[in-house]
N, C-alpha and C positions, 0 to 999 in steps of 0.2 A: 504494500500500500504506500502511494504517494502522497505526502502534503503537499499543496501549489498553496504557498501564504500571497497574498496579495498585498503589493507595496504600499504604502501610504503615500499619501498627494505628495508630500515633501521629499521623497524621493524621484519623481516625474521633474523637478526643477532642477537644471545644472547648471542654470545659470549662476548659484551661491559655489558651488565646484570650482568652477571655471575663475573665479575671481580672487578666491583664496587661492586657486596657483599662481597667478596672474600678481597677486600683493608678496607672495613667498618670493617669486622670481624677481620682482624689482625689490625687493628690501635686499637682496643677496648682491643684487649688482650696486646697487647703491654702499653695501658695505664690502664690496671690493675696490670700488673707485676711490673710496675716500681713508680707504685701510690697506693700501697693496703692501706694505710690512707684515701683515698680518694671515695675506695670503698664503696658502698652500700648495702654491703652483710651486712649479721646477722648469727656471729656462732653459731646456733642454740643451742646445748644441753648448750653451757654456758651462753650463752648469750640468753633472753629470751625478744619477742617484748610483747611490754604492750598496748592492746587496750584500747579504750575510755569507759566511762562508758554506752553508748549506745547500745556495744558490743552484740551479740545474743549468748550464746553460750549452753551447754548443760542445759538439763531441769533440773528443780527443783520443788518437789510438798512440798509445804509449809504448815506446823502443825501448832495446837491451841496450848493454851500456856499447854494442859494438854496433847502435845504430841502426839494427835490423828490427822488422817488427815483431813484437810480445805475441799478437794472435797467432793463436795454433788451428784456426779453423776450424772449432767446435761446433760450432753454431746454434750454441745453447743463447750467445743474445737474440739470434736471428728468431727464434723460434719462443723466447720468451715478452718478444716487444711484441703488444697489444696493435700498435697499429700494421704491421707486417711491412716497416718501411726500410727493415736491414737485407742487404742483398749480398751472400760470401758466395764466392766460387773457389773451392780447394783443389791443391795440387799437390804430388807427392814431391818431398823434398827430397833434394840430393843427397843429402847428411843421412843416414842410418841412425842418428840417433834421433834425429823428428821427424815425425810421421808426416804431418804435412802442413801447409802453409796455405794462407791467402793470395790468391793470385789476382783478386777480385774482390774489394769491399768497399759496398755502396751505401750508402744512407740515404734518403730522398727528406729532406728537414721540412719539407710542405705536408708532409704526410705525421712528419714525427708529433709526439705530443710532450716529448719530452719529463716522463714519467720517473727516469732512474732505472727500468727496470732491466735494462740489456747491463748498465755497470754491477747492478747488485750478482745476476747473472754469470760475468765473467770470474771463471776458477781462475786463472791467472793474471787477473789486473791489468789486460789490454785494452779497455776501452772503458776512457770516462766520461763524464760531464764538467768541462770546464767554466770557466766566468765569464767568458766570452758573450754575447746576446746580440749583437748589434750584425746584420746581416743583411747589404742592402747590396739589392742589386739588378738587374736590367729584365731579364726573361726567367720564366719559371727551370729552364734548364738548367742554369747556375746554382740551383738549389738541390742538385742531387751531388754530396762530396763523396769523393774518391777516395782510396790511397796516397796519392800525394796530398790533399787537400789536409786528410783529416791527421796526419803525421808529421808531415813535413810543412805545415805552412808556414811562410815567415815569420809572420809573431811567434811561434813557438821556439825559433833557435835554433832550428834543427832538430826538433823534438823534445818529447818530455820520458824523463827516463820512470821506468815502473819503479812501485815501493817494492817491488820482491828482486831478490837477489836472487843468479842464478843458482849460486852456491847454498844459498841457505833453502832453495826448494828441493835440490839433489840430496840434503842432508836429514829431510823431512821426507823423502821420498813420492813427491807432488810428482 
C-alpha cells in the first residue's frame, strides 16, 4: 500500500526558493569583494597546493640500482586495477636467473582512477604512485604512458630506485 500525501499550497510557491538562493548568492559575492584576504581560493599557476604524503598521484615504475626495470611481469597489478587500464606484455629473459620481463607496459591515465591498488599489489615494489598530478596535454593519445615514460622520464633523474634490495630479497628468499 501506497500513501500519495498531498503538498500544501506553500509548497506550489518557489518563488520564496528562488530568492533565498538569489540573497545567499549575492551576500557570498559581496563578502568576497570586500574580504578577498579572507578568501579560500588558490591562485593556481602561482600559487601551488601541497598534498600530504599519502597523496596518489601519477605512476612511477621503479629501477634496480643497475638501472634496469624492478617489474618481473607478474601481472598481479594488471589484473588487480579495477579499471582494466594496465597493459604488460612479457618476455622470457636472457638471464637464467629471471624468468621474465616487461617488454610492454602501458597504462592509459584516462581510464585510471587512480585507486593505489596495482602498488599495494606489487610483490616487488615496481610500481608506485608518485606526487606528480599535473598532466597537460594536447590529444587523448599522450595519455596512454609507456616504458620510457613511466621510468625514465626526466623529472625523475633517470629513475627512482626501489626500497628492496636485491640482496636482502635473495636472503629472505623473495
Amino acid at each position: 500500500m501506497s500513501v500519495v500525501k498531498n503538498p500544501g499550497s506553500a509548497s506550489k510557491w518557489y518563488l520564496p526558493g528562488i530568492t533565498i538562493g538569489l540573497v545567499s548568492t549575492f551576500s557570498t559575492m559581496i563578502k568576497n569583494l570586500f574580504g578577498r584576504n579572507k578568501m579560500i581560493t588558490l591562485n593556481y599557476p602561482e600559487e601551488k597546493y601541497e598534498y600530504g604524503p599519502r597523496f596518489k598521484g601519477n605512476h612511477i615504475l621503479t629501477v634496480k640500482k643497475d638501472g634496469s626495470l624492478r617489474c618481473t611481469a607478474c601481472m598481479l597489478c594488471a589484473t588487480n586495477c579495477p579499471a582494466q587500464c594496465i597493459k604488460i606484455h612479457a618476455a622470457e629473459h636472457n638471464d637464467p636467473t629471471v624468468e621474465k620481463y616487461p617488454i610492454s607496459y602501458e597504462i592509459d591515465i584516462l581510464r585510471c582512477v587512480f585507486c593505489g591498488y596495482c602498488e599495494e599489489a606489487c610483490p616487488v615494489d615496481a610500481i608506485r604512485m608518485g606526487p606528480e598530478w599535473q598532466t597537460p596535454a594536447l590529444s587523448g593519445s599522450n595519455f596512454t604512458y609507456d616504458i620510457r615514460y613511466l621510468a625514465y622520464r626526466p623529472n625523475l633523474k633517470g629513475g627512482i630506485q626501489s626500497r628492496l634490495d636485491d640482496e636482502e630479497r635473495h636472503k629472505v628468499g623473495i
